[in-house]
C-alpha positions in Angstrom: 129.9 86.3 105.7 126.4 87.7 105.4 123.7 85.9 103.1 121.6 88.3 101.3 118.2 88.1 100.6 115.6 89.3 97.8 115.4 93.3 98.1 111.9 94.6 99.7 111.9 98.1 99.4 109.0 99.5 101.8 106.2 101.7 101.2 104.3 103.1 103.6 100.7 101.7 104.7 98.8 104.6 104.1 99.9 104.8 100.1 97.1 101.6 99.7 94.1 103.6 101.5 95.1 106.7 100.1 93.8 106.1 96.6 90.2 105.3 97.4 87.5 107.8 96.7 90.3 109.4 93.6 88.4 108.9 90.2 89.5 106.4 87.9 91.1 109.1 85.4 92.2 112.4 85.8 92.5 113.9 82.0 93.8 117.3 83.1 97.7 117.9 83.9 96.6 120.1 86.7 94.7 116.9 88.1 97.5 115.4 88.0 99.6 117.4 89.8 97.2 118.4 92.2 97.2 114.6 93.4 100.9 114.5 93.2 101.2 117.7 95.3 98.4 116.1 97.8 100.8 112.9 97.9 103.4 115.3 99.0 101.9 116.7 101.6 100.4 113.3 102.8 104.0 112.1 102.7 105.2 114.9 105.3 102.1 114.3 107.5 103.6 110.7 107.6 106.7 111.3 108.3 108.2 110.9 104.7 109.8 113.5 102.7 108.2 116.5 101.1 108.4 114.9 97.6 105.5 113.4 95.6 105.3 111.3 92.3 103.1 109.6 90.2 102.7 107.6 87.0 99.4 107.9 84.9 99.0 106.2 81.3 99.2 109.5 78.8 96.0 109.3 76.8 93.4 108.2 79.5 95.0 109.8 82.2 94.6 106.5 84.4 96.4 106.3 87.9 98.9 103.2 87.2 101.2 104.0 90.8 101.7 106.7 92.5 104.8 107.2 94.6 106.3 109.4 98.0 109.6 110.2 99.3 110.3 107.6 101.8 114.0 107.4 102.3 114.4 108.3 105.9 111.5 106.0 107.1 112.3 102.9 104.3 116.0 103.7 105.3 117.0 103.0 101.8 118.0 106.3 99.4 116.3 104.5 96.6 112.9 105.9 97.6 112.2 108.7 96.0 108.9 109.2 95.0 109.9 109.2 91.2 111.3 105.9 92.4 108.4 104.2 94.3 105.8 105.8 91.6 108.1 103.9 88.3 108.7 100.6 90.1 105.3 100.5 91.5 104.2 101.2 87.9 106.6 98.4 86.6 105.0 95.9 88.8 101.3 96.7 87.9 102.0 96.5 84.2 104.7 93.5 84.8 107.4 94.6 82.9 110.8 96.3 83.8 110.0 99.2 80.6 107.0 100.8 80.7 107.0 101.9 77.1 106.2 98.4 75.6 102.9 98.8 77.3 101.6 102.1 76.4 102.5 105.9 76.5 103.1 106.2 80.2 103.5 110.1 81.8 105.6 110.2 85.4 104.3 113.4 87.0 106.5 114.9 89.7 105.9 117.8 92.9 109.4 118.8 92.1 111.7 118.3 88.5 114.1 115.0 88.9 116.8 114.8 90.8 120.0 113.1 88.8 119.0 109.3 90.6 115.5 110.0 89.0 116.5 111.1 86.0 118.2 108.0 85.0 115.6 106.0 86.1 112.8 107.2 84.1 115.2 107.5 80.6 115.0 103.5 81.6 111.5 103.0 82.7 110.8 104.2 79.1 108.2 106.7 79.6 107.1 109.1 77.2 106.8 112.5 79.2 107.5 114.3 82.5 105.5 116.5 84.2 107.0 118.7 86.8 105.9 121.1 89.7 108.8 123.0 91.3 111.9 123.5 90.0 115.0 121.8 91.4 116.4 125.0 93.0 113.3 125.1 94.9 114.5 121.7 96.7 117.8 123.2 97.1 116.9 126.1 98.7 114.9 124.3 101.5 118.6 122.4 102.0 118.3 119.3 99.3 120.8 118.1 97.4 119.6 117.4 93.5 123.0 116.0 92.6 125.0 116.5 89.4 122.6 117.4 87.1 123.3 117.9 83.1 122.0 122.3 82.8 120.8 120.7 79.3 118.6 117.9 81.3 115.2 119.0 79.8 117.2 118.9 76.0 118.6 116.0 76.7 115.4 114.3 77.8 113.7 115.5 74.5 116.3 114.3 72.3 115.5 110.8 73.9 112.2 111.1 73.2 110.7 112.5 76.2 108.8 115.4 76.2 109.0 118.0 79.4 106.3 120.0 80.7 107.3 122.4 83.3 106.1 124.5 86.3 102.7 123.1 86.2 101.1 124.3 89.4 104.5 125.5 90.7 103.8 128.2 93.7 101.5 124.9 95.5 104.6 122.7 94.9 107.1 125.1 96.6 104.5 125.9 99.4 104.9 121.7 100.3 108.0 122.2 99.6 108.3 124.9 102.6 106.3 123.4 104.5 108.6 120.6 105.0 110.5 120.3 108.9 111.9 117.2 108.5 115.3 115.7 108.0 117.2 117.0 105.2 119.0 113.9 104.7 121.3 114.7 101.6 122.1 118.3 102.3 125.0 120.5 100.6 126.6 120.1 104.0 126.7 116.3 104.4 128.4 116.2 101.2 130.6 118.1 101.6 131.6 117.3 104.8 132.0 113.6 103.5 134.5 114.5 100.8 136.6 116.2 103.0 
């Protein structure tokens, strides 16, 4: 029988170095997205996925973590950058809910998939900030799983407020950019189910 350890979920070396030289703050939502967008693309150039995330506190507009799509290199399908960005966050602030600490935003290249959604309703923060749309993901050849078609409602009903298409048509162009593996497509699943 195997003996399991504690869980290490890998990030890649770069995320650390990555940050310096980014101001302190970043007030405006399209500053925000622009340095999720440029985590995206720093994600493909590194050989993760074309998928970038990160978590600011609301009112200051403070970096807390920020988060890329490193399933295929962390060989784990927990990474997604939503992922990475909310436990990364969860760790700076020590706490497993983020809301008992502050108004925290997650701010994401592309709109949740259904693994991400669930995680943020319990990471407790207060908004979501999106880039592309989820059929923009799909279209390249990803797999957003089932997904409520009331997500957004359903997110605001919780308390979360949802801002989308903020600087969409950059979003999609990392999106399309992408050449790497598509390692959930429509056809993996399907072919798994038959």
């Amino acid at each position: 029988m195997n003996h399991w350890i504690n869980i290490k979920l890998p990030i890649p070396k770069w995320l650390n170095t990555w940050a310096i030289g980014i101001p302190e703050t970043l007030p405006d939502a399209n500053q925000r997205m622009s340095l999720v967008i440029d985590l995206a693309r720093m994600s493909i150039k590194n050989g993760g996925g074309p998928f970038g995330a990160a978590v600011f506190n609301q009112h200051t507009g403070e970096l807390i973590a920020p988060g890329v799509n490193w399933v295929v290199p962390g060989k784990s399908s927990l990474l997604h950058a939503e992922v990475m960005a909310l436990v990364l966050a969860e760790q700076t602030l020590g706490s497993y809910e983020l809301a008992s600490h502050g108004s925290f935003e997650l701010v994401t290249s592309v709109e949740p998939c259904c693994q991400c959604l669930g995680v943020l309703l319990w990471a407790g923060v207060a908004s979501v900030v999106c880039g592309a749309h989820s059929e923009d993901a799909q279209a390249i050849g990803f797999n957003e799983g089932p997904r409520s078609m009331h997500w957004e409602q359903e997110l605001k009903q919780r308390g979360v407020s949802v801002t989308r298409e903020v600087m969409r048509p950059q979003a999609v162009e990392v999106l399309q950019s992408y050449t790497g593996e598509i390692y959930n497509s429509q056809l993996q699943v399907s072919n798994r189910s038959g």
